[in-house]
VEXMAR-433487 format. One record per residue (C-alpha): x, y, z; residue number from 1. Coordinates in steps of 0.1 Angstrom, whole numbers, plus 2048, in hexadecimal, padded with zeros to 3 digits. Example, Ala and Ser with C-alpha at 12.3 -4.5 7.8 and 13.67 -1.06 7.14 Angstrom:
BEGIN
<pt><u>87B</u><v>7D3</v><w>84E</w><num>1</num></pt>
<pt><u>889</u><v>7F5</v><w>847</w><num>2</num></pt>
This chain:
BEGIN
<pt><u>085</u><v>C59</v><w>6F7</w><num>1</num></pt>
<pt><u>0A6</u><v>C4C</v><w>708</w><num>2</num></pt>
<pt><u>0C2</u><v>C43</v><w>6F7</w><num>3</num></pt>
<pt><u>0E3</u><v>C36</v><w>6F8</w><num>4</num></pt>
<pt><u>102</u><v>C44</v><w>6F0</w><num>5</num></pt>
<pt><u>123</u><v>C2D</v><w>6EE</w><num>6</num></pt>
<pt><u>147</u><v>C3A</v><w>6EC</w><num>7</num></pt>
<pt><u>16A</u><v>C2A</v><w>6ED</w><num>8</num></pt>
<pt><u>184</u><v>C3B</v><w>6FF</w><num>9</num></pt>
<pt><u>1AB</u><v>C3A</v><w>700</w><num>10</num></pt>
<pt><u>1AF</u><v>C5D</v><w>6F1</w><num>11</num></pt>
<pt><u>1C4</u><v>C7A</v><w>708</w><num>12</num></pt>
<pt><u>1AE</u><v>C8D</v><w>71D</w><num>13</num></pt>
<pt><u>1B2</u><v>CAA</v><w>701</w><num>14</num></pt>
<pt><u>19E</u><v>C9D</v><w>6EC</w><num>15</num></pt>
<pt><u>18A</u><v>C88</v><w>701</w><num>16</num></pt>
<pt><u>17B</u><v>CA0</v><w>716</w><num>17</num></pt>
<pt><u>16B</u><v>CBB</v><w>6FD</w><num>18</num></pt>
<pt><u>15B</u><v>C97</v><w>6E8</w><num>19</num></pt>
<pt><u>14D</u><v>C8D</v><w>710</w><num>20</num></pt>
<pt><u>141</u><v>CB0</v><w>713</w><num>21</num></pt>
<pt><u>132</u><v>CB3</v><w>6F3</w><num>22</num></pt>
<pt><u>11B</u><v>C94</v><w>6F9</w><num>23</num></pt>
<pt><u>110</u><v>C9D</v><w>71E</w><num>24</num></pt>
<pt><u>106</u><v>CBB</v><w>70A</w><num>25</num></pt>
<pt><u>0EF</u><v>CB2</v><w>6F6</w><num>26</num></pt>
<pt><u>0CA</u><v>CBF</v><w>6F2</w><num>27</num></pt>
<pt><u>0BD</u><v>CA1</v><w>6F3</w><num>28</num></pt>
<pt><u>0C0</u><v>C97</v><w>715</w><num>29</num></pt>
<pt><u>0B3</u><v>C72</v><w>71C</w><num>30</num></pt>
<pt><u>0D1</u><v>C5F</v><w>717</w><num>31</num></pt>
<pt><u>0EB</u><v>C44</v><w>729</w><num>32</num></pt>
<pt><u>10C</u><v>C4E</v><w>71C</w><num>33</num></pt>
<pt><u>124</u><v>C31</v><w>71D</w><num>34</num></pt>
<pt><u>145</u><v>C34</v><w>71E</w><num>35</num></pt>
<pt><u>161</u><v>C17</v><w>71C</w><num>36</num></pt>
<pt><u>184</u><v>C23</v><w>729</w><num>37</num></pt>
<pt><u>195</u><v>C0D</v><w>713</w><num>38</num></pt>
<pt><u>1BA</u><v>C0B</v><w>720</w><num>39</num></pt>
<pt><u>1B6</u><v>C33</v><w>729</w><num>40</num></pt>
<pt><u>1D5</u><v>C45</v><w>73A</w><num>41</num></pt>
<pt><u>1CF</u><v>C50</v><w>75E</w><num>42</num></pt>
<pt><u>1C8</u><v>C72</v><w>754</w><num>43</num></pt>
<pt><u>1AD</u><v>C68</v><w>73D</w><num>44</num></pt>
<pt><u>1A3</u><v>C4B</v><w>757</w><num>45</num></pt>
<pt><u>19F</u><v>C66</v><w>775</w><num>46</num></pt>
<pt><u>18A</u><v>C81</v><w>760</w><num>47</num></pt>
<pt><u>173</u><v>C63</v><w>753</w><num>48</num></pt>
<pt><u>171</u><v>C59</v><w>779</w><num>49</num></pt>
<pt><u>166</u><v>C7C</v><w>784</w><num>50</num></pt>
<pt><u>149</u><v>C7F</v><w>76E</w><num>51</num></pt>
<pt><u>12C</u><v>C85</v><w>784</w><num>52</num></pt>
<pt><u>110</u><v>C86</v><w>769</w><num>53</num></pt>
<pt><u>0FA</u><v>C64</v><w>771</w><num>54</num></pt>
<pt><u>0F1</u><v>C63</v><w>74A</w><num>55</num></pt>
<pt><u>118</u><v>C54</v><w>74B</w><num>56</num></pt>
<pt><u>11D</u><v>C31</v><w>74E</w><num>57</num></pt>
<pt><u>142</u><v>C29</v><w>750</w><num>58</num></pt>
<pt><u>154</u><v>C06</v><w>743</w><num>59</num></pt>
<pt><u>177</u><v>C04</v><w>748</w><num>60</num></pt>
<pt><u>193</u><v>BEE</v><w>735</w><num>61</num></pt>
<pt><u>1B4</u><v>BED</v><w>748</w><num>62</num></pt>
<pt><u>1C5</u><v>BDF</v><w>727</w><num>63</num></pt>
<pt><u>1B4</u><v>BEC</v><w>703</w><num>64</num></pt>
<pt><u>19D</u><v>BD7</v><w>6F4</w><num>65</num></pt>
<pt><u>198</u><v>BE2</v><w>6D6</w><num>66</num></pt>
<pt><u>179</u><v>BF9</v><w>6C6</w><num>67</num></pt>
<pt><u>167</u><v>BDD</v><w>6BB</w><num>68</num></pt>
<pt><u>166</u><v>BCA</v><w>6DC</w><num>69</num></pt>
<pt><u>161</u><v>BEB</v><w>6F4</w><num>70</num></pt>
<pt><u>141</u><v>BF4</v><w>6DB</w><num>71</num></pt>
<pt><u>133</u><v>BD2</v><w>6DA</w><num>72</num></pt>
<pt><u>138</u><v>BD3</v><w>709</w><num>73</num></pt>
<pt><u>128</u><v>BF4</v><w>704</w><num>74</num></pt>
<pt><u>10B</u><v>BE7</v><w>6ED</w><num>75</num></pt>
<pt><u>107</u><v>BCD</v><w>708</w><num>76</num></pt>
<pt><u>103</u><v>BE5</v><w>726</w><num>77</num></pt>
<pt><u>0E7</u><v>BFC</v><w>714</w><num>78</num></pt>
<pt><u>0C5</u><v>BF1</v><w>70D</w><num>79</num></pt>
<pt><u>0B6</u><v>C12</v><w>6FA</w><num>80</num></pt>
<pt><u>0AA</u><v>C0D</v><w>6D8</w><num>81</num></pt>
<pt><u>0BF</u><v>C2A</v><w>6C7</w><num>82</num></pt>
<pt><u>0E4</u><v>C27</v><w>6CA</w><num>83</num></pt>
<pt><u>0FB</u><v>C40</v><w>6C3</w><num>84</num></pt>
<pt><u>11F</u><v>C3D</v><w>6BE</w><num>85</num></pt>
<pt><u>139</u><v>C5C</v><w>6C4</w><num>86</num></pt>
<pt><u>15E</u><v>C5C</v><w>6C4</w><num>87</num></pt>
<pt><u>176</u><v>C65</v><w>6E2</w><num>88</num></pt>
<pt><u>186</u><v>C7F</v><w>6C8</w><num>89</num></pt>
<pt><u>168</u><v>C8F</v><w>6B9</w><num>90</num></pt>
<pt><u>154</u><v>CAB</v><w>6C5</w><num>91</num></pt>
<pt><u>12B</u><v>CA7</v><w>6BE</w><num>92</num></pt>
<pt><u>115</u><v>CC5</v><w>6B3</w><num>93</num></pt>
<pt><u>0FD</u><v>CCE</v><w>6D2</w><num>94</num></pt>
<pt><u>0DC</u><v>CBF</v><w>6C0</w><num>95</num></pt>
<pt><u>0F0</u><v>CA0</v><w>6AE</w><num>96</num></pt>
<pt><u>0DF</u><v>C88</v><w>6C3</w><num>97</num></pt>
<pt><u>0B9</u><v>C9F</v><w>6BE</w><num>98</num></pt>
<pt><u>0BF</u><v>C9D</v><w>699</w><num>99</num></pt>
<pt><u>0C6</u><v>C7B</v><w>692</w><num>100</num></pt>
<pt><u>0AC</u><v>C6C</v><w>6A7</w><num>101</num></pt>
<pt><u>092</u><v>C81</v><w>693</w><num>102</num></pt>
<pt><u>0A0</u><v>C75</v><w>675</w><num>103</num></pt>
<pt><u>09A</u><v>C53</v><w>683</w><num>104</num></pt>
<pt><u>077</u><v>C59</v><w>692</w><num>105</num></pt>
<pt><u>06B</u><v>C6B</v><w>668</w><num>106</num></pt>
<pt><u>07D</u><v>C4A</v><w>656</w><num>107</num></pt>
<pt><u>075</u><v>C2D</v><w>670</w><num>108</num></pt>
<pt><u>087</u><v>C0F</v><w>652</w><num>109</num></pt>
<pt><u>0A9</u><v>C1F</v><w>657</w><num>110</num></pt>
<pt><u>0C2</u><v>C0A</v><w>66E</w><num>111</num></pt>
<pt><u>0DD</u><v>C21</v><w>66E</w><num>112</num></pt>
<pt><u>0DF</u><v>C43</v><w>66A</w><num>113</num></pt>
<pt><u>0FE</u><v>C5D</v><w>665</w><num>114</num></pt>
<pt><u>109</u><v>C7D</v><w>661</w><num>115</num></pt>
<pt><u>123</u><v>C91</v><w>64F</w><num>116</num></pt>
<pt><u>141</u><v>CA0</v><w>663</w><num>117</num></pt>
<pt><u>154</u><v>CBF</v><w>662</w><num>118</num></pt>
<pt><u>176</u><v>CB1</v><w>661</w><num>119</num></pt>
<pt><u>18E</u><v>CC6</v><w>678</w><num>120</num></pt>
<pt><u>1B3</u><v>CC5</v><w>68C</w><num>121</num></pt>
<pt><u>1B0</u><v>CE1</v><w>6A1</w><num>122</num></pt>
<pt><u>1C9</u><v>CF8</v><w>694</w><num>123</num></pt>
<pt><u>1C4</u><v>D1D</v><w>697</w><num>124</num></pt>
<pt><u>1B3</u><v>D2B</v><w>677</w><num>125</num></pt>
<pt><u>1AF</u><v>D0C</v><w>664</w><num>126</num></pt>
<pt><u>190</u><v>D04</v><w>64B</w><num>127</num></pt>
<pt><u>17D</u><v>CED</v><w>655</w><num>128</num></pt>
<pt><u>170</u><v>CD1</v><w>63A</w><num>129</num></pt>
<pt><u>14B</u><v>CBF</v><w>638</w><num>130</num></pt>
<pt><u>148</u><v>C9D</v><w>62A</w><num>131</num></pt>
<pt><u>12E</u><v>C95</v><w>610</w><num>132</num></pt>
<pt><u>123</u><v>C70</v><w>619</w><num>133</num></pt>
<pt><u>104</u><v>C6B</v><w>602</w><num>134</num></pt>
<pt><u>0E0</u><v>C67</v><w>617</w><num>135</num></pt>
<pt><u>0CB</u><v>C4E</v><w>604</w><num>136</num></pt>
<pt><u>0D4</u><v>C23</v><w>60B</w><num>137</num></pt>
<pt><u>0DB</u><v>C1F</v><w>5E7</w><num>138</num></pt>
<pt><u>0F7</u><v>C38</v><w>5E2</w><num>139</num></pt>
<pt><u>104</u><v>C2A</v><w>606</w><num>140</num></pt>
<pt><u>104</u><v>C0D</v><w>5FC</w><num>141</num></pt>
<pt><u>113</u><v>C0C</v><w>5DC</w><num>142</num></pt>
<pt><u>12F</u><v>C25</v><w>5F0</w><num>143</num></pt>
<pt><u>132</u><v>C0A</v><w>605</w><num>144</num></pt>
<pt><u>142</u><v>BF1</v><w>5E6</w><num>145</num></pt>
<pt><u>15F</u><v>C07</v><w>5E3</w><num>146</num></pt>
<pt><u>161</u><v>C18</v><w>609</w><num>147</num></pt>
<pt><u>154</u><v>C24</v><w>629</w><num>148</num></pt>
<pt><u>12E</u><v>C39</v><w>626</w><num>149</num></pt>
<pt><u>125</u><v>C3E</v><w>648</w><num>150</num></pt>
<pt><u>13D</u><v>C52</v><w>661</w><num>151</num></pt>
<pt><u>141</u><v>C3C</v><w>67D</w><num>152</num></pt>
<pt><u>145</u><v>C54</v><w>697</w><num>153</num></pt>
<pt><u>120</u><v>C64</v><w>68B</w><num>154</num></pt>
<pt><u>10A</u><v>C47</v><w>688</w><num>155</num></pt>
<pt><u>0EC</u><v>C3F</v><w>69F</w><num>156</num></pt>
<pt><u>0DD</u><v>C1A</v><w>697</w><num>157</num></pt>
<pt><u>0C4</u><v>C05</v><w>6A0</w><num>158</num></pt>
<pt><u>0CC</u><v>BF0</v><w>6C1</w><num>159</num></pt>
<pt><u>0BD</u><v>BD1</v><w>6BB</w><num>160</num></pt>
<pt><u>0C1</u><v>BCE</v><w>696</w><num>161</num></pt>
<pt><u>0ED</u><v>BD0</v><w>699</w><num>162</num></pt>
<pt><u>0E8</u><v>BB9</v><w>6B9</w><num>163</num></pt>
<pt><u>0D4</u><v>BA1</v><w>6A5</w><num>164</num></pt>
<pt><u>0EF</u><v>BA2</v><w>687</w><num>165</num></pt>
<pt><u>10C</u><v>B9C</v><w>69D</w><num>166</num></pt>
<pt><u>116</u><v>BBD</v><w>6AE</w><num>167</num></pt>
<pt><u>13B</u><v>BCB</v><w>6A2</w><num>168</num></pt>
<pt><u>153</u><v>BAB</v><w>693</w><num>169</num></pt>
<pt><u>16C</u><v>BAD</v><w>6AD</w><num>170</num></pt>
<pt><u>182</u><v>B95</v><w>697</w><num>171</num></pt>
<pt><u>187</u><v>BBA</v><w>688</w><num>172</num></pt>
<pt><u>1A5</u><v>BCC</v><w>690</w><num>173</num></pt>
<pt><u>199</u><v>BEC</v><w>680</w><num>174</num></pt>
<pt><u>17E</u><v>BF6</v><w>665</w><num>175</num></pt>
<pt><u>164</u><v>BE7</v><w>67F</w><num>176</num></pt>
<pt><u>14D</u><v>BFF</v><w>671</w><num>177</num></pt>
<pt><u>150</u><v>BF7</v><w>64F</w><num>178</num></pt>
<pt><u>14E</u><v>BD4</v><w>656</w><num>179</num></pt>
<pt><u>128</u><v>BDC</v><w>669</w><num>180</num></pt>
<pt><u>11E</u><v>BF4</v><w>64C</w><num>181</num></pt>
<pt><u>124</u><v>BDC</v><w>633</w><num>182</num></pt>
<pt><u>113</u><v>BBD</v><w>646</w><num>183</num></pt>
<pt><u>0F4</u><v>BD6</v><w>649</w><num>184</num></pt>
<pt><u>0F0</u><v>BE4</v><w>628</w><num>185</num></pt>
<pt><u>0E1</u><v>BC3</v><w>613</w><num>186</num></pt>
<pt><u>0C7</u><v>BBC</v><w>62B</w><num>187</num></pt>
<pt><u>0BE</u><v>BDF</v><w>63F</w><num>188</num></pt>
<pt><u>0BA</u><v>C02</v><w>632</w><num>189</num></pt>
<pt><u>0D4</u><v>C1E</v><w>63D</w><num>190</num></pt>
<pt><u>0D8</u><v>C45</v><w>63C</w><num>191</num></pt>
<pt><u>0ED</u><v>C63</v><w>643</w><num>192</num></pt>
<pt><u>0E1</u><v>C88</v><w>652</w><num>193</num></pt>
<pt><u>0F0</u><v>C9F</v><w>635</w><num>194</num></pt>
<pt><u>0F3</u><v>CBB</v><w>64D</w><num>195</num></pt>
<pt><u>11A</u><v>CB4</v><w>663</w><num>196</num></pt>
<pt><u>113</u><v>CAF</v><w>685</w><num>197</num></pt>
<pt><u>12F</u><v>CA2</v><w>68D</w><num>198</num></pt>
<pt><u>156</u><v>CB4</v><w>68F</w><num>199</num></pt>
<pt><u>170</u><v>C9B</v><w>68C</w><num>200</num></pt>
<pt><u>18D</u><v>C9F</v><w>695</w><num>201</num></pt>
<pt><u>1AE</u><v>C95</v><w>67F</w><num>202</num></pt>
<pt><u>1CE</u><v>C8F</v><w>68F</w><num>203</num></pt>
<pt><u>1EF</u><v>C7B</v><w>68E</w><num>204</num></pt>
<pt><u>1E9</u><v>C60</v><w>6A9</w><num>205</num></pt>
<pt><u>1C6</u><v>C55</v><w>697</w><num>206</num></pt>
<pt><u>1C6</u><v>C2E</v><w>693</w><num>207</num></pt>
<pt><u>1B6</u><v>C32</v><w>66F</w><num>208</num></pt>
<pt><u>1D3</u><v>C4A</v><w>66A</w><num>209</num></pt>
<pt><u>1EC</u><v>C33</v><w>67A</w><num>210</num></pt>
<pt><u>1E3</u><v>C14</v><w>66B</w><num>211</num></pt>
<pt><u>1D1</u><v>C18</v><w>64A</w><num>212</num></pt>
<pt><u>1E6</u><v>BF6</v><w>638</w><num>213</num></pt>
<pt><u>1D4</u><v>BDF</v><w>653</w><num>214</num></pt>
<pt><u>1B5</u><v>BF2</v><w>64B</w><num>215</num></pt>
<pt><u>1B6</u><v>BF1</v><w>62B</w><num>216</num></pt>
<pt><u>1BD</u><v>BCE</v><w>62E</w><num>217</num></pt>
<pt><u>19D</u><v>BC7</v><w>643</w><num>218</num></pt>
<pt><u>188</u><v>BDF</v><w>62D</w><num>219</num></pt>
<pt><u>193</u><v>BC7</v><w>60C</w><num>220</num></pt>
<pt><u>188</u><v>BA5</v><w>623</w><num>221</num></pt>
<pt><u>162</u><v>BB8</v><w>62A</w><num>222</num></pt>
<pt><u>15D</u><v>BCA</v><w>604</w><num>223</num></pt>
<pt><u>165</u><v>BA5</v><w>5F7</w><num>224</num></pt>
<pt><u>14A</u><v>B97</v><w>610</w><num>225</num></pt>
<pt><u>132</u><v>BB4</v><w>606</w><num>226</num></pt>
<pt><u>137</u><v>BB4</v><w>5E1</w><num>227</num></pt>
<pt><u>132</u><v>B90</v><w>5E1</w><num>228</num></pt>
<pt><u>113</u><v>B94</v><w>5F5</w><num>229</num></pt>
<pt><u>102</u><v>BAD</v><w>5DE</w><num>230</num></pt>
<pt><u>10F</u><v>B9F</v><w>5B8</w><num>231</num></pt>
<pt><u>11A</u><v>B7B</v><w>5C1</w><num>232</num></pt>
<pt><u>139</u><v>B82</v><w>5B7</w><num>233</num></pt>
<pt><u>158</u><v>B8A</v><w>5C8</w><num>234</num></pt>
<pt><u>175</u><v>B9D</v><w>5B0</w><num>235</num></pt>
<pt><u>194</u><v>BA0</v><w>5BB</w><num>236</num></pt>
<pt><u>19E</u><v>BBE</v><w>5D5</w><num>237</num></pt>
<pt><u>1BA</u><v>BC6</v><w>5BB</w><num>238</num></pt>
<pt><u>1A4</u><v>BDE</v><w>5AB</w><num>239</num></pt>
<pt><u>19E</u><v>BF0</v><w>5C6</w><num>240</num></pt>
<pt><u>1BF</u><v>BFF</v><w>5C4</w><num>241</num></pt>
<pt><u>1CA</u><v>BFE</v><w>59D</w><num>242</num></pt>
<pt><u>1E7</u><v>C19</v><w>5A8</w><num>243</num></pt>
<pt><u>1F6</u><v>C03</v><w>5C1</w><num>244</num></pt>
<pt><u>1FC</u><v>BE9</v><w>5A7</w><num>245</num></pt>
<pt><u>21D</u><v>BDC</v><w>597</w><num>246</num></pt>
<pt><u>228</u><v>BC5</v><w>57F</w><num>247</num></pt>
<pt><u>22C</u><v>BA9</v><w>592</w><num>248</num></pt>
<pt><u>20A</u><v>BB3</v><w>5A8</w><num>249</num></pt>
<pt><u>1EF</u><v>BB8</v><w>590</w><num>250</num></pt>
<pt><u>1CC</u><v>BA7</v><w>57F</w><num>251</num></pt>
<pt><u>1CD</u><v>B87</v><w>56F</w><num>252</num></pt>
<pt><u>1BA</u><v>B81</v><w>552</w><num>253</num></pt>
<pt><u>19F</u><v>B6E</v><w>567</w><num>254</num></pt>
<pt><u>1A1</u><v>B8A</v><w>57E</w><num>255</num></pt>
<pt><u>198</u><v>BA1</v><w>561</w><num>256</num></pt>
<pt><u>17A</u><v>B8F</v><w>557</w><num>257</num></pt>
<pt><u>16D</u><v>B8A</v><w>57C</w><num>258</num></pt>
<pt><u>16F</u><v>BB0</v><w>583</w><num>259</num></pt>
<pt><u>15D</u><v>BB9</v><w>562</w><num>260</num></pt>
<pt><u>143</u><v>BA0</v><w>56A</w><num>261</num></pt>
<pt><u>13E</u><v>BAC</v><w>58E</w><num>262</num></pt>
<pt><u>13F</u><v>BD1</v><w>57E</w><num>263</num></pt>
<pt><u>11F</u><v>BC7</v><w>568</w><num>264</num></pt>
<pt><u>10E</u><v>BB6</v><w>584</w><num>265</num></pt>
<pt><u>112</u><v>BD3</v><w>597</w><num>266</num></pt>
<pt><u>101</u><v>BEC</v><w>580</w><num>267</num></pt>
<pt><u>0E6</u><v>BD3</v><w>57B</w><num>268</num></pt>
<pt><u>0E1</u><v>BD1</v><w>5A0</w><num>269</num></pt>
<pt><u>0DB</u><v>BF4</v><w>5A8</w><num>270</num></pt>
<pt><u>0C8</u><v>BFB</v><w>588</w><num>271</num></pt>
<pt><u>0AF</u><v>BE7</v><w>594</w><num>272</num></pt>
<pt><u>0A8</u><v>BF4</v><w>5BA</w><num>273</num></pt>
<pt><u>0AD</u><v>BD5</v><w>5C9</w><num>274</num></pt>
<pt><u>0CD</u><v>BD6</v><w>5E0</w><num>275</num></pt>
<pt><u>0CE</u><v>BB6</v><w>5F1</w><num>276</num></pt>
<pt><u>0AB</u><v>BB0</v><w>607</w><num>277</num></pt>
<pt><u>0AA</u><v>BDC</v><w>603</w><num>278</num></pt>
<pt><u>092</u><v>BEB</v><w>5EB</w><num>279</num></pt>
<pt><u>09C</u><v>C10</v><w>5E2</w><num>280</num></pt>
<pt><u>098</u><v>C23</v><w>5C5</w><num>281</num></pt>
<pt><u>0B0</u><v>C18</v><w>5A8</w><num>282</num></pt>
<pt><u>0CE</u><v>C29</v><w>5A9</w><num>283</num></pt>
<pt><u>0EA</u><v>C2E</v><w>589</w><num>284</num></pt>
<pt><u>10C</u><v>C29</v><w>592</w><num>285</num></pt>
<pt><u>117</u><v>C26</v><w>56A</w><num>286</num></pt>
<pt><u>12F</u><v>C47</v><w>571</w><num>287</num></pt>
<pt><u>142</u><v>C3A</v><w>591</w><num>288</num></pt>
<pt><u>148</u><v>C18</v><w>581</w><num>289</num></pt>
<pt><u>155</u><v>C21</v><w>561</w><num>290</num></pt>
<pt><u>170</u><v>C39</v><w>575</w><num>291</num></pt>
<pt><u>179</u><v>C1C</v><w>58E</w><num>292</num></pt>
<pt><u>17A</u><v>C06</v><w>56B</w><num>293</num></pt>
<pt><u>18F</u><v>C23</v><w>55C</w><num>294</num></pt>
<pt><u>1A8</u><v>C24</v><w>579</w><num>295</num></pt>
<pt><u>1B0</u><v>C03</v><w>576</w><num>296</num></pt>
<pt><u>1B2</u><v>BFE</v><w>54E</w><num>297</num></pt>
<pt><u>1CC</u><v>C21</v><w>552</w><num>298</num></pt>
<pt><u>1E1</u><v>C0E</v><w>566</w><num>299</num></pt>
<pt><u>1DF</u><v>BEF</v><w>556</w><num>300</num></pt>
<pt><u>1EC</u><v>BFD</v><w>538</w><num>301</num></pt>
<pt><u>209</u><v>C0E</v><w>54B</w><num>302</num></pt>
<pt><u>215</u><v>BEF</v><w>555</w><num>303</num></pt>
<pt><u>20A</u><v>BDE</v><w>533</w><num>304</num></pt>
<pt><u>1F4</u><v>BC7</v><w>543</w><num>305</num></pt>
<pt><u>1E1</u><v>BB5</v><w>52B</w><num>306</num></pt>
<pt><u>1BA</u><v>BC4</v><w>531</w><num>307</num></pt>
<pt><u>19D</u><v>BAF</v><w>51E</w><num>308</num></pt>
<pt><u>18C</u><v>BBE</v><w>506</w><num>309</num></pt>
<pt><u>16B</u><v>BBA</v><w>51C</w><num>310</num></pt>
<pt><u>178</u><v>BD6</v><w>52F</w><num>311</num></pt>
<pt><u>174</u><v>BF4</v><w>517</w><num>312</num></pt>
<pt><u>154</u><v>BE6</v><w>509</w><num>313</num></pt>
<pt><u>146</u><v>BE4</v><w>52C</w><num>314</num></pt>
<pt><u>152</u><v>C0A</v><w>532</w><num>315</num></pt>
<pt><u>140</u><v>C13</v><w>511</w><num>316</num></pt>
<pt><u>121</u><v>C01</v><w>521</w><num>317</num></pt>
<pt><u>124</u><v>C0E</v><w>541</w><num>318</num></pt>
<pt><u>129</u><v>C32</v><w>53B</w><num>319</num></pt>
<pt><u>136</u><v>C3E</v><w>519</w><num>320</num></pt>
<pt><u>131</u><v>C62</v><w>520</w><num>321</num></pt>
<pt><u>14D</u><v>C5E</v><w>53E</w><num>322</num></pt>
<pt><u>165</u><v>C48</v><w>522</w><num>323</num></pt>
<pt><u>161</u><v>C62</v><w>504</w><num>324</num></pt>
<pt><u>16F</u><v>C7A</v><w>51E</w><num>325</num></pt>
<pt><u>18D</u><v>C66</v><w>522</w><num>326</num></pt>
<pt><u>192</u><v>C5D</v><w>504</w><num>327</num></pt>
<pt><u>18C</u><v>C3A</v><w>508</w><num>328</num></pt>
<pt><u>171</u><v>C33</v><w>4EC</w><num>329</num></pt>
């Protein structure tokens, strides 16, 4: 089966080079590998030029046009059904591509499917760490209400189905993915490969590194759209960060009673195993809500923010085993 393979470039040639390598690679053979030079230095420009492999199909950007934009020209270029995304600083374990698709062909309802990464920088000696991104669409999706659940870098999706929903928002700066994942989850079912096929690389000049405020900032706009799409309700994104807040910064009373009402819809949402048009088998999430409910009653009270009563006699409902530990009831 042929597939397609989609990357964004503007990485140096260090880096981009072994994640080129690592692709071309790959066990599974049938493949057009797309690359988009998105704003690439010469060096980077010359080595992509050079490629002699005719899997490669080459798009070039002589100013950057953003990930979003270079996936989406990429998505338009390919007509497999499989797509598989990689990352210009990432190197891809020699049967990544062999796995996934099997993974596919054995579960033919999942969209999307990732993988966990060994996380890495490329010192000498270092230790590398393996993320634990859950496998089943109902923990992904409830991960998806508080942060990313598919590693971007990993994923392989259905062609037709992300065409059909829109492609990549290019109004996005950053958190593109998220902003897919979380359009996909209420209406098609995703997954994640436990084993890491993936090691990706950490280092300084990483734009999720660089800018995490805008990010953060995009990820609150799409978990508001998201949240509101699964409970019909859309809390505030100050609880998101209870830590961050300050005196003047901090819940309202209305804000209070929204969050605790979204917090019960919630738990009633994936108790019953229907997660938006997605039936899966009901999934608890009492323990994760009553510490995200926890974090923010701690630091309301250290900035004596007025919390409504509600709030503990939700955490009792929700998960009393977690508040007894705490002290809280």
């Amino acid at each position: 089966m042929k597939v397609g393979v989609v990357m964004p470039c503007k990485t140096p040639l260090v880096y981009a080079r072994p994640a080129v390598e690592s692709i071309l690679a790959q066990t599974h053979r049938d493949m057009v590998f797309v690359i988009i030079a998105d704003g690439c230095e010469a060096e980077v420009n010359g080595y992509l030029d050079g490629l002699k492999d005719p899997r490669v199909r080459l798009i070039k950007h002589s100013t950057p046009q953003g990930v979003a934009r270079s996936l989406n020209a990429g998505l338009r270029l390919l007509d497999t059904e499989i797509v598989f995304r990689m990352d210009a600083d990432d190197i891809a374990a020699p049967d990544r591509v062999a796995k996934q698709l099997e993974h596919m062909r054995r579960h033919p309802d999942l969209v999307a499917v990732g993988t966990n990464v060994r996380s890495f920088t490329g010192q000498p000696g270092e230790k590398t760490r393996v993320s634990h991104h859950p496998p089943e669409h109902a923990e992904i999706a409830y991960r998806l209400i508080w942060s990313n659940a598919l590693a971007h870098p990993t994923v392989a999706f259905r062609r037709e189905v992300v065409m059909a929903e829109g492609g990549y928002d290019e109004s996005t700066v950053y958190a593109e993915d998220y902003a897919l994942w979380s359009l996909l989850a209420p209406r098609w079912r995703l997954g994640n490969v436990i084993e890491p096929l993936l090691l990706y690389r950490t280092h300084g000049t990483q734009e999720s590194i660089r800018y995490s405020a805008e990010r953060r900032a995009i990820h609150a706009r799409y978990a508001g759209r998201y949240r509101e799409a699964l409970t019909g309700i859309k809390p505030s994104p100050l609880f998101d960060h209870p830590a961050d807040w300050t005196q003047g910064d901090s819940p309202s009373l209305a804000e209070w009673e929204q969050w605790l009402a979204f917090m019960e819809r919630l738990a009633q949402v994936f108790l019953s195993g229907r997660i938006g048009r997605v039936e899966a088998a009901p999934f608890n999430p009492k323990k994760p809500m009553a510490r995200r409910l926890w974090r923010a009653m701690k630091a309301a009270r250290r900035l004596g923010t007025q919390c409504p009563s509600e709030a503990g006699k939700l955490l009792k409902q929700l998960a009393p085993f977690y508040a007894l530990s705490k002290g809280v009831v």
